[in-house]
ZAVOBA-334388 format. One record per atom (N, C-alpha, C): residue number from 1; residue in one letter; atom name; x, z, y. Coordinates in Angstrom, 2 decimals. Atoms other than C-alpha are relative to their C-alpha. Last residue first. Layout:
BEGIN
ATOM  num  residu  atome        X        Z        Y
ATOM  NUM       a     CA        X        Z        Y
...
This chain:
BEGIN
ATOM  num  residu  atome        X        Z        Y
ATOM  116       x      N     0.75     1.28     0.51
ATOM  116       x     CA     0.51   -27.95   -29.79
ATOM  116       x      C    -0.38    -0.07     1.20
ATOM  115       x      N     0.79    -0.21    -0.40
ATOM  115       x     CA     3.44   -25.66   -28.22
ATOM  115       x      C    -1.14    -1.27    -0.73
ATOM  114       x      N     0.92     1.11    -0.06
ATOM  114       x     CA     6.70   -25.08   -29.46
ATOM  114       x      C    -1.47     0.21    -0.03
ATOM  113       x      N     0.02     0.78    -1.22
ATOM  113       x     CA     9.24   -22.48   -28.51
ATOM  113       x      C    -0.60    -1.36    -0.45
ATOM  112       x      N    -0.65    -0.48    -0.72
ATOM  112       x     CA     8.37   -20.41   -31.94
ATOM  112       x      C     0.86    -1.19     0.93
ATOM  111       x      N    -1.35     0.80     0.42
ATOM  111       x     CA     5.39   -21.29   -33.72
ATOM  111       x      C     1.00     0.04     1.46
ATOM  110       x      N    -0.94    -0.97     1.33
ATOM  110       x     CA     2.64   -18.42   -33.96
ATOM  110       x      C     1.49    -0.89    -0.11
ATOM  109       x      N     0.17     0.61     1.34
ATOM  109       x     CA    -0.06   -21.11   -32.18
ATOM  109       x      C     1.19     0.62    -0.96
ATOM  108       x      N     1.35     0.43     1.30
ATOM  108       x     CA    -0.49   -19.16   -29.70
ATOM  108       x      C    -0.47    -0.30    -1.42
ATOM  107       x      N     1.11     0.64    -0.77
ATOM  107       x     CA     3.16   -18.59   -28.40
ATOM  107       x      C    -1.34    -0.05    -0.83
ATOM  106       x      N     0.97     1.12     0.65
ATOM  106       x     CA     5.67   -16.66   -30.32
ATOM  106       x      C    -1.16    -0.36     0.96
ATOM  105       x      N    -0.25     1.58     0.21
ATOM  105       x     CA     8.49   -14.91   -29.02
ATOM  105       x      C    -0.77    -1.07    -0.25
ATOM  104       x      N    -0.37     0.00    -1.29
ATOM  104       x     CA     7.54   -10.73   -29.54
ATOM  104       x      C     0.88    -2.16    -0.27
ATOM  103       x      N    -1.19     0.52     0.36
ATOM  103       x     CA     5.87    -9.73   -32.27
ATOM  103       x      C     0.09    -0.93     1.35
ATOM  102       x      N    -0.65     0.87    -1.27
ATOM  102       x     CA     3.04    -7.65   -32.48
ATOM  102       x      C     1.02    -0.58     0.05
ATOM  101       x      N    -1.78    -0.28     0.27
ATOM  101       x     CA     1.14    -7.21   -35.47
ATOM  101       x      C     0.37    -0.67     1.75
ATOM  100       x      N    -0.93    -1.37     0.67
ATOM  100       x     CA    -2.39    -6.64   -35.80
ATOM  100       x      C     0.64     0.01     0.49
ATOM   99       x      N     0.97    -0.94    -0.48
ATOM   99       x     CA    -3.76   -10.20   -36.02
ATOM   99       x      C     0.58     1.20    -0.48
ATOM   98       x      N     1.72     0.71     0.55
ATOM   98       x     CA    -1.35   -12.87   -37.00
ATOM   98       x      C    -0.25     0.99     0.81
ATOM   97       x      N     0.29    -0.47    -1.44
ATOM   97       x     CA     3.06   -12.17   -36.84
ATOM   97       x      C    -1.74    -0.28    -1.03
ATOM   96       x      N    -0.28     1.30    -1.23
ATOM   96       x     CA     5.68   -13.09   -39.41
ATOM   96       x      C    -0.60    -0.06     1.57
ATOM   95       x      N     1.32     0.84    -0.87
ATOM   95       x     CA     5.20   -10.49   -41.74
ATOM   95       x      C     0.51    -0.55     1.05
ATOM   94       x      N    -0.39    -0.16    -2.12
ATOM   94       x     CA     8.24   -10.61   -43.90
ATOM   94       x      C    -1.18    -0.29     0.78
ATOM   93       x      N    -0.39     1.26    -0.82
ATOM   93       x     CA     7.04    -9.63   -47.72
ATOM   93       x      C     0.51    -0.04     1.11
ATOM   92       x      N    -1.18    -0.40    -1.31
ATOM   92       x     CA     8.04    -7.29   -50.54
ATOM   92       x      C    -0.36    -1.21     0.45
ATOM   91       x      N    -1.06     1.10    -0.74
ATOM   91       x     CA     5.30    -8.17   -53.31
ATOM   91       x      C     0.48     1.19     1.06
ATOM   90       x      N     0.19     1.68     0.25
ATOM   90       x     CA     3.13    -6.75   -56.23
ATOM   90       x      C     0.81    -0.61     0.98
ATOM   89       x      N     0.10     0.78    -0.94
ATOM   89       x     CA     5.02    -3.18   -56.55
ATOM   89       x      C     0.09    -1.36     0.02
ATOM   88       x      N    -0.18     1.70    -0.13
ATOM   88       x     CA     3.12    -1.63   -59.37
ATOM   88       x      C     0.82    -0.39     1.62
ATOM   87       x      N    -0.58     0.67    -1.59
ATOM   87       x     CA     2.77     1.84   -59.58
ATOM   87       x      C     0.18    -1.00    -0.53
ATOM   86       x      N    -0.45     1.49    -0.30
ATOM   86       x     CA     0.91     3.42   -62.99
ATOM   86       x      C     0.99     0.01     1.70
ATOM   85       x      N    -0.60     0.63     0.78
ATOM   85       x     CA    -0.46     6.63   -64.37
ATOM   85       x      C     0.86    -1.22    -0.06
ATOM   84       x      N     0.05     1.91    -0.57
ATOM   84       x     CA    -1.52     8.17   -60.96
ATOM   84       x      C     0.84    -0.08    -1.41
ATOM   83       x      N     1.38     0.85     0.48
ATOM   83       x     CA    -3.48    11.57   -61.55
ATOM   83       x      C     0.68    -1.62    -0.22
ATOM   82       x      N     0.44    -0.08     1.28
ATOM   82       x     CA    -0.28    13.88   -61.61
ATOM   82       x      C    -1.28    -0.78    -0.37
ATOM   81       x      N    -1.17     0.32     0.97
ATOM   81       x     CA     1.77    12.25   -58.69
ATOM   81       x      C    -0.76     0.54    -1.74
ATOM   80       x      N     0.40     1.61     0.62
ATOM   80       x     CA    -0.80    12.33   -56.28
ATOM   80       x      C     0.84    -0.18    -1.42
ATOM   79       x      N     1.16     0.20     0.35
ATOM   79       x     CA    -0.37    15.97   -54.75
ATOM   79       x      C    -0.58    -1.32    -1.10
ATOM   78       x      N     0.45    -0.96     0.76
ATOM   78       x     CA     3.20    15.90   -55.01
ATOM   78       x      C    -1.21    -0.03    -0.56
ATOM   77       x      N    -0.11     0.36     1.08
ATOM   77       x     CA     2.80    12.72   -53.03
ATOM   77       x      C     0.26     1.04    -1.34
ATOM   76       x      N     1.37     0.66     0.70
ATOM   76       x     CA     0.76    14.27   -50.71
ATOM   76       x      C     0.79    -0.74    -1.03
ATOM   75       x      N     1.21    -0.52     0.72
ATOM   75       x     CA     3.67    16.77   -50.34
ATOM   75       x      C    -1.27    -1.00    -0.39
ATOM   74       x      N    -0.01    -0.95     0.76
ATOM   74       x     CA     6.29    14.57   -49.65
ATOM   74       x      C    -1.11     1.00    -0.95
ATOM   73       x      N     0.04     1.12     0.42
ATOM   73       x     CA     4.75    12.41   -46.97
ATOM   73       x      C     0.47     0.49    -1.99
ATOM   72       x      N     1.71     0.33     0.12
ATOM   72       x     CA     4.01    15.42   -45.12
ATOM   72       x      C    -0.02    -1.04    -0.83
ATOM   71       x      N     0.67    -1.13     0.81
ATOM   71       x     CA     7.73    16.71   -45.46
ATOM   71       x      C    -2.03    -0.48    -0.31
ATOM   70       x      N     0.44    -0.75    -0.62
ATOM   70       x     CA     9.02    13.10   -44.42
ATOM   70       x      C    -1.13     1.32    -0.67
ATOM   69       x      N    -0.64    -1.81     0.22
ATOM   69       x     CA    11.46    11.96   -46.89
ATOM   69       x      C    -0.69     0.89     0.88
ATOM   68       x      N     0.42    -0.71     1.13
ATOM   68       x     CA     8.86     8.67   -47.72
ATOM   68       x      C     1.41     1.40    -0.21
ATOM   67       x      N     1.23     0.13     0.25
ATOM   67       x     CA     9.00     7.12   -44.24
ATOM   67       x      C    -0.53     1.15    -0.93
ATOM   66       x      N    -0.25    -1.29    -0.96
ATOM   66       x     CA    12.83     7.24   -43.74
ATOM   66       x      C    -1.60     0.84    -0.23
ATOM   65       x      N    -0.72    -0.84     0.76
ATOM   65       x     CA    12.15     4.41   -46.54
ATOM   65       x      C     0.32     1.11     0.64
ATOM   64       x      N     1.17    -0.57     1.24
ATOM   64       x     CA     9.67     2.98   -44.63
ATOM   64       x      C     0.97     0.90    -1.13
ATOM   63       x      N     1.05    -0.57    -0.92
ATOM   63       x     CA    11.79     2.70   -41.34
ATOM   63       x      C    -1.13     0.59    -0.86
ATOM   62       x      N     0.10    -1.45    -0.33
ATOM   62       x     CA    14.56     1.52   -43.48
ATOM   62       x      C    -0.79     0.63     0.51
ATOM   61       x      N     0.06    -0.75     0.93
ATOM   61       x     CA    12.73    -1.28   -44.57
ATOM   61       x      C     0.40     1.06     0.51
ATOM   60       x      N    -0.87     0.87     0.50
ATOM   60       x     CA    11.65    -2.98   -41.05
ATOM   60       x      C     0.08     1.14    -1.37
ATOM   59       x      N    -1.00     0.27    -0.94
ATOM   59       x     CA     9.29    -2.07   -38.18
ATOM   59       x      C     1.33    -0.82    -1.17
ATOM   58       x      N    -1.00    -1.02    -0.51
ATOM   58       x     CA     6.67    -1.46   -41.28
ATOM   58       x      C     1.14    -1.15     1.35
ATOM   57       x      N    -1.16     0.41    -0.45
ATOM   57       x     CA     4.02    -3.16   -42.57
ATOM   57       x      C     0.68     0.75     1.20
ATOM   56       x      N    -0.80    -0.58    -0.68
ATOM   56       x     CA     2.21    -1.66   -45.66
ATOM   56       x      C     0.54    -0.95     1.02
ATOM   55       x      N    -0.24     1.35    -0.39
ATOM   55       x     CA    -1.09    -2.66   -47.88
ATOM   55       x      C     1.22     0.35     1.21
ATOM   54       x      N    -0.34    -0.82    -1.41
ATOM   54       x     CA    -2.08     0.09   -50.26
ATOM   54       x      C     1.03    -1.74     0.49
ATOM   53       x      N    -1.09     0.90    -0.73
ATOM   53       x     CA    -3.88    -1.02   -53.46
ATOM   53       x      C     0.12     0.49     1.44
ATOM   52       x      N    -0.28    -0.12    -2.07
ATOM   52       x     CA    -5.92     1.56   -55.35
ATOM   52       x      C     1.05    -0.71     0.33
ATOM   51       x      N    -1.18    -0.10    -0.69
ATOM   51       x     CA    -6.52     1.24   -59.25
ATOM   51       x      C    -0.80    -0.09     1.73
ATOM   50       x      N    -0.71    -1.15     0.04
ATOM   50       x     CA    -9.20     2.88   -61.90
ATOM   50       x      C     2.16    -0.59     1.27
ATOM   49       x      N     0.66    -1.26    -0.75
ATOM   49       x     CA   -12.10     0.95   -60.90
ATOM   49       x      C     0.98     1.49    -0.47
ATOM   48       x      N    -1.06    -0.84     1.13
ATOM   48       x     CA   -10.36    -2.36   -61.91
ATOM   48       x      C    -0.15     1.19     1.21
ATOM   47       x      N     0.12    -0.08     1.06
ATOM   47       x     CA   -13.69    -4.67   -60.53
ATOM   47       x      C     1.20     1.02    -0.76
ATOM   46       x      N     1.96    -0.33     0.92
ATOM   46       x     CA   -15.13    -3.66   -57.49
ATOM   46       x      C     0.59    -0.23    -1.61
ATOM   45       x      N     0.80     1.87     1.02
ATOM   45       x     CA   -11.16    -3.45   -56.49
ATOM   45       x      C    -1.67     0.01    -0.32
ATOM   44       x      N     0.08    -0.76     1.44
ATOM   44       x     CA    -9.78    -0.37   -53.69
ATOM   44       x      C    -0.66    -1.60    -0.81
ATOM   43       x      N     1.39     1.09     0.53
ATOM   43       x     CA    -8.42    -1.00   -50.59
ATOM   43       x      C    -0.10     0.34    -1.64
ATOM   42       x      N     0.56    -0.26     1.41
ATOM   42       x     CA    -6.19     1.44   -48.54
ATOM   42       x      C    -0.55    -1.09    -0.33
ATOM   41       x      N     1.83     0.24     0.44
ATOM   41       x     CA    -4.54    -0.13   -45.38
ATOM   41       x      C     0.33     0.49    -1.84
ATOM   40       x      N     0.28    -0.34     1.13
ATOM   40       x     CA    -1.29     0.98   -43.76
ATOM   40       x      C    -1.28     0.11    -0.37
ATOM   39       x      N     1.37     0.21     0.69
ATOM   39       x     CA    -0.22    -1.06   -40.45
ATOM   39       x      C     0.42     0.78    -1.60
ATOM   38       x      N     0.59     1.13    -0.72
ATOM   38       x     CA     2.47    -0.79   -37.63
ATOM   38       x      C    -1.70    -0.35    -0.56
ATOM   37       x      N     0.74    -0.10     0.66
ATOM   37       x     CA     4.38     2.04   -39.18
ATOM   37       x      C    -1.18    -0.86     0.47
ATOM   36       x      N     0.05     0.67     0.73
ATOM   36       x     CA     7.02     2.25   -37.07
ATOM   36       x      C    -0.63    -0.79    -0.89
ATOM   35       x      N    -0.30     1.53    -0.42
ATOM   35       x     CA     5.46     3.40   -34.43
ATOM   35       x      C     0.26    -0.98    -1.09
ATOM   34       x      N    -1.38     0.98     0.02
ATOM   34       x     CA     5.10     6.51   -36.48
ATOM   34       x      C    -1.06    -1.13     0.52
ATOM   33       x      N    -0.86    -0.35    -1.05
ATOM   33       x     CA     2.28     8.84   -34.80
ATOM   33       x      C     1.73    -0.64    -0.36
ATOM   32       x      N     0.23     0.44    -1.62
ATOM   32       x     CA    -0.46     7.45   -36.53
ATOM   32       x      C     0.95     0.41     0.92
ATOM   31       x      N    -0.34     1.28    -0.82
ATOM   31       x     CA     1.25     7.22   -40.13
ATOM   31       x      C    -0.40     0.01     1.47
ATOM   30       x      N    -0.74    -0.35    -0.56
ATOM   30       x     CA    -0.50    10.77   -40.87
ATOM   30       x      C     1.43    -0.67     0.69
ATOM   29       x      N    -0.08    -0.39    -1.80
ATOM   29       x     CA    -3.61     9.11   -40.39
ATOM   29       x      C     1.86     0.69    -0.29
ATOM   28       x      N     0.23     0.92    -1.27
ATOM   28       x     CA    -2.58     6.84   -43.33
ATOM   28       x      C    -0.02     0.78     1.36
ATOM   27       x      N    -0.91     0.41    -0.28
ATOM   27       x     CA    -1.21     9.63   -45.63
ATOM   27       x      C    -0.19    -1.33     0.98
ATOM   26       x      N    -0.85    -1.30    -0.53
ATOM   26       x     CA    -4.48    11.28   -45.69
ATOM   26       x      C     1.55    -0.50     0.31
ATOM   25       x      N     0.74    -0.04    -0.90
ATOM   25       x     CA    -6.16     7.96   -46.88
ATOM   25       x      C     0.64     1.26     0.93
ATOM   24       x      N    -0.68     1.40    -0.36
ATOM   24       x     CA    -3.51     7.47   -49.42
ATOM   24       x      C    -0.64     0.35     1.09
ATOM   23       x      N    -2.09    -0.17    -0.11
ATOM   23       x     CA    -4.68    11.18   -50.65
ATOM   23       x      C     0.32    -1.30     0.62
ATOM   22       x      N     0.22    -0.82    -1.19
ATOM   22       x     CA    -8.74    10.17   -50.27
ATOM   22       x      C     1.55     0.22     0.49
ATOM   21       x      N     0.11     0.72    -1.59
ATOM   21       x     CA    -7.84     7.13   -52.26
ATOM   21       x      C     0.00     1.08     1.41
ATOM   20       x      N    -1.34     0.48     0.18
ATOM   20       x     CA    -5.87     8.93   -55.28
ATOM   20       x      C    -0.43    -0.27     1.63
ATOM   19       x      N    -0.66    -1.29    -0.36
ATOM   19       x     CA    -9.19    11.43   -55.34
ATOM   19       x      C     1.35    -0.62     0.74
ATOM   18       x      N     0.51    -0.45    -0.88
ATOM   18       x     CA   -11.37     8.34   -55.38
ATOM   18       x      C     0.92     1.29     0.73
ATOM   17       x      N    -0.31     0.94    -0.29
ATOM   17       x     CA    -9.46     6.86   -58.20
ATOM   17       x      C    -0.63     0.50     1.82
ATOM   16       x      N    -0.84    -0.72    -0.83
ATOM   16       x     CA    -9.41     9.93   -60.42
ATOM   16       x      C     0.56    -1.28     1.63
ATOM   15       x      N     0.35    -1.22    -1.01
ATOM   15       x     CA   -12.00     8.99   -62.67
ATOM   15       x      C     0.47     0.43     1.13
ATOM   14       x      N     1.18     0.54    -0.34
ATOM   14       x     CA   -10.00     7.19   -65.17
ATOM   14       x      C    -0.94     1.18     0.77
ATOM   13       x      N     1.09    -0.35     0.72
ATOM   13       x     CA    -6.68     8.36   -64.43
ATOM   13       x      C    -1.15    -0.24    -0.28
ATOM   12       x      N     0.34    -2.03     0.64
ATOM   12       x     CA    -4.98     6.53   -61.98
ATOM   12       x      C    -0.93     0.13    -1.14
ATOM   11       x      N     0.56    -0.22     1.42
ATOM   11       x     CA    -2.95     2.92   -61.34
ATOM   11       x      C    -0.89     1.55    -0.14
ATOM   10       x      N     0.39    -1.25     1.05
ATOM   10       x     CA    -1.70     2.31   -58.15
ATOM   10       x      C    -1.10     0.35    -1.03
ATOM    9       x      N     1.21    -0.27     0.93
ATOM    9       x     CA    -1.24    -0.99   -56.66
ATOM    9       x      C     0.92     1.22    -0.68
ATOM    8       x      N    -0.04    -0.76     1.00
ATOM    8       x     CA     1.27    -1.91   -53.79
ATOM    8       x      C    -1.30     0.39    -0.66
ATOM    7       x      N     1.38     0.29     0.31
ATOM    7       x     CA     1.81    -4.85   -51.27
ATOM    7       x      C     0.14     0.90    -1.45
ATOM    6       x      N    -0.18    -0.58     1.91
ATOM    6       x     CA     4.86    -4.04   -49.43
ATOM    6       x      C    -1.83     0.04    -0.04
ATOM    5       x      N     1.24     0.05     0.44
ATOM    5       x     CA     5.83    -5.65   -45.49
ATOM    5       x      C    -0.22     0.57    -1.30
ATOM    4       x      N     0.15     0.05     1.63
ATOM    4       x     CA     8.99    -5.45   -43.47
ATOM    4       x      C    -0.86     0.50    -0.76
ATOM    3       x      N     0.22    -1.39     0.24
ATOM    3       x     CA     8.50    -6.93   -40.07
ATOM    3       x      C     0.14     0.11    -1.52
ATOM    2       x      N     0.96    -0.08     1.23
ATOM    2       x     CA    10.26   -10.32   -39.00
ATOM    2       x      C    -0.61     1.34    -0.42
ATOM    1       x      N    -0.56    -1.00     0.88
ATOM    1       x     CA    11.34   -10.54   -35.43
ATOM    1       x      C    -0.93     0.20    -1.20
């Protein structure tokens, strides 16, 4: 089963990049009690010291889109919404499986009823 994945960059204020992360960072733990929600990583650049990339994979889209009407999910974006000059979304992918992810069918080698 494929999961549905989003590779996002936020843009902020100069200065405000730490503030954006702590907020993303606050919206990660509050991911710990969706299942859905399989993986959400912050990361930040050494070199473009005014963005934050957030790394998502979800049970599937709706599951992330149910995601962003939750009242907690809501307010930190309130919160975020006046420092962030930018969004970018760099890709929509299907995670397939690796480290992390569980996925159900695959043998060792990730390839489905074949074995090296």
């Amino acid at each position: 089963m494929n999961k549905y994945s989003l590779l996002g960059k936020f843009t902020v204020q100069e200065g405000q990049r730490e503030t954006l992360t702590d907020i993303l960072l606050e919206a990660a733990d509050s991911m710990m009690n969706l299942d859905e929600c399989q993986i959400y990583l912050v990361n930040i650049s050494e070199v473009e010291l005014n963005a934050v990339y957030v790394y998502e994979v979800w049970s599937d889209e709706g599951a992330h889109q149910a995601s962003l009407t939750l009242e907690a999910t809501q307010t930190l974006i309130k919160r975020a919404k006046p420092i962030i000059t930018g969004i970018e979304r760099i890709s929509t992918l299907k995670t397939v499986g690796g480290k992390g992810i569980q996925t159900a069918g695959r043998n060792k080698a990730g390839l489905k009823g074949k074995s090296l």
